[in-house]
PASEBA-267059 format. One line per field, with one value per residue (C-alpha): residue number from 1; x, y, z. Coordinates in nm, 3 decimals. Example, Ala and Ser with C-alpha at 12.3 -4.5 7.8 and 13.67 -1.06 7.14 Angstrom:
BEGIN
n 1,2
xx 1.230,1.367
yy -0.450,-0.106
zz 0.780,0.714
! end
This chain:
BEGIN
n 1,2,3,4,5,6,7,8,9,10,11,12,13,14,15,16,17,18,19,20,21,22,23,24,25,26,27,28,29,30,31,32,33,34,35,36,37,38,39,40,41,42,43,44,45,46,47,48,49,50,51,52,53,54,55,56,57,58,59,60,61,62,63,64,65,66,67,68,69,70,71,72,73,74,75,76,77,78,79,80,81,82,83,84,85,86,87,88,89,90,91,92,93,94,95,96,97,98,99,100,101,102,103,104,105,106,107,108,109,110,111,112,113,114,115,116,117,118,119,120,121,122,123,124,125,126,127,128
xx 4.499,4.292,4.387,4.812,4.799,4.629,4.834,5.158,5.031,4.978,5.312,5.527,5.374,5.114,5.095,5.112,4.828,4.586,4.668,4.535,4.229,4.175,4.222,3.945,3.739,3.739,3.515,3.220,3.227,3.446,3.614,3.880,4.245,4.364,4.622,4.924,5.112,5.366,5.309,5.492,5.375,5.051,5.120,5.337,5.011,4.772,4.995,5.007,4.630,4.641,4.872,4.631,4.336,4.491,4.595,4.243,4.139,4.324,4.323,3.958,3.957,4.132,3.857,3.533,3.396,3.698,3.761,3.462,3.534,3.802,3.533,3.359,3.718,3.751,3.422,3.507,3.784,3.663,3.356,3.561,3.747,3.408,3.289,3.592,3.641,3.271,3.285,3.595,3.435,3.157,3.386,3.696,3.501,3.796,3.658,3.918,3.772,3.405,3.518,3.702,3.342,3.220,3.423,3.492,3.151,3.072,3.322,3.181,2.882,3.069,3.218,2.874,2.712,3.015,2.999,2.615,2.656,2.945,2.726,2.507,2.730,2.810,3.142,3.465,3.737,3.970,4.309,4.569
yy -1.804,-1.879,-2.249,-2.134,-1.924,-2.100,-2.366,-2.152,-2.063,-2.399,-2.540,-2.261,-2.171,-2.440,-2.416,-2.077,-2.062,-2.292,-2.060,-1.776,-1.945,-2.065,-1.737,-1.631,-1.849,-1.783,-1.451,-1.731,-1.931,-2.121,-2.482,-2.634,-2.539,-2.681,-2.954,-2.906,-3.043,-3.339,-3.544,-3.408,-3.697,-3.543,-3.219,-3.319,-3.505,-3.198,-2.934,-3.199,-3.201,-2.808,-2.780,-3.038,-2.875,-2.485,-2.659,-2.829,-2.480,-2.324,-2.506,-2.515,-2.153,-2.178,-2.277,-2.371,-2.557,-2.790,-2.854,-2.931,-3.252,-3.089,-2.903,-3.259,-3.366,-3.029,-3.127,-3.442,-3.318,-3.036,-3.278,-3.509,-3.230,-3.060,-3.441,-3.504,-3.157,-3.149,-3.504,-3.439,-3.073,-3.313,-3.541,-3.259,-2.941,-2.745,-2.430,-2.474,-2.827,-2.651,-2.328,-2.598,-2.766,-2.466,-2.329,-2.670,-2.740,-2.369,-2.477,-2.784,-2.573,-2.323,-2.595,-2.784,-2.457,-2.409,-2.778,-2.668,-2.347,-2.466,-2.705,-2.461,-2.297,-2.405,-2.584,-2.526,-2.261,-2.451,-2.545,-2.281
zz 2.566,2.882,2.919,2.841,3.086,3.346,3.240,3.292,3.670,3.762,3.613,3.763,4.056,4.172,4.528,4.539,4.236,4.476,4.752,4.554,4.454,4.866,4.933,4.684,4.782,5.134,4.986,4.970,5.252,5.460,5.239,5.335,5.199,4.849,4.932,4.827,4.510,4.669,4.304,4.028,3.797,3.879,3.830,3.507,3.326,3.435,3.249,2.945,2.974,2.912,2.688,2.481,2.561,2.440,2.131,2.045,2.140,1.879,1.608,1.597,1.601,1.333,1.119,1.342,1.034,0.931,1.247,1.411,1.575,1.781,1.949,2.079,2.227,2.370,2.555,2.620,2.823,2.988,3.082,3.271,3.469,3.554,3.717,3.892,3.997,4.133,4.285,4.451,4.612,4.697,4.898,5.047,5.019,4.841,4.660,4.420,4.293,4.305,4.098,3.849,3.807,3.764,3.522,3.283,3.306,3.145,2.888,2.816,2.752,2.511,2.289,2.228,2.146,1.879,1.803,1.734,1.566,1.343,1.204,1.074,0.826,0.517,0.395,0.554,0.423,0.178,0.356,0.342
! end
């Protein structure tokens, strides 16, 4: 539900969502504001990417076991947002791209553990 809604925010309201998140992060330190979003192809293949990423994230709830594999793409992804995300922080400074890092990277975290964990258990639940 996590990545919808984020997904929703950033879709609907994304200027004013990276405001927020400036604004938040002024709470830390002083980074430089979150450019604004001029590229709606951009902003078009992000909210694709999240709408992928809820749906990986569901259907692997679904059944943890079965669907396994959908926990390494859901890494894979959330691994190349949390290095471009920190890279870019590295290079403008914007807290947004450093809490992104942050956060995907956690993620990252989360779905190897799963990945992990899932592998422990015995056979999957016979489809429905």
């Amino acid at each position: 539900m996590g990545f919808a809604v984020t997904g929703l925010f950033f879709i609907a309201w994304p200027d004013g969502t990276l405001a927020r998140l400036t604004e938040f992060g002024d709470n830390f330190g002083n980074f430089t504001p979150a450019p604004e979003t001029d590229e709606r192809l951009w902003l078009s293949l992000g909210f694709a990417y999240m709408v992928v990423i809820t749906a990986l994230a569901w259907i692997a709830s679904t059944d943890p076991v079965r669907h396994r594999p959908m926990l390494l793409a859901l890494a894979a992804g959330k691994a190349a947002s949390s290095a471009t995300s920190l890279i870019f922080f590295i290079e403008d400074d914007v807290f947004v791209y450093l809490l992104n890092g942050i956060v995907d990277g956690f993620l990252v975290g989360a779905s190897l553990l799963l990945y992990a964990l899932a592998g422990r258990i015995g056979a999957p639940a016979a489809p429905g």
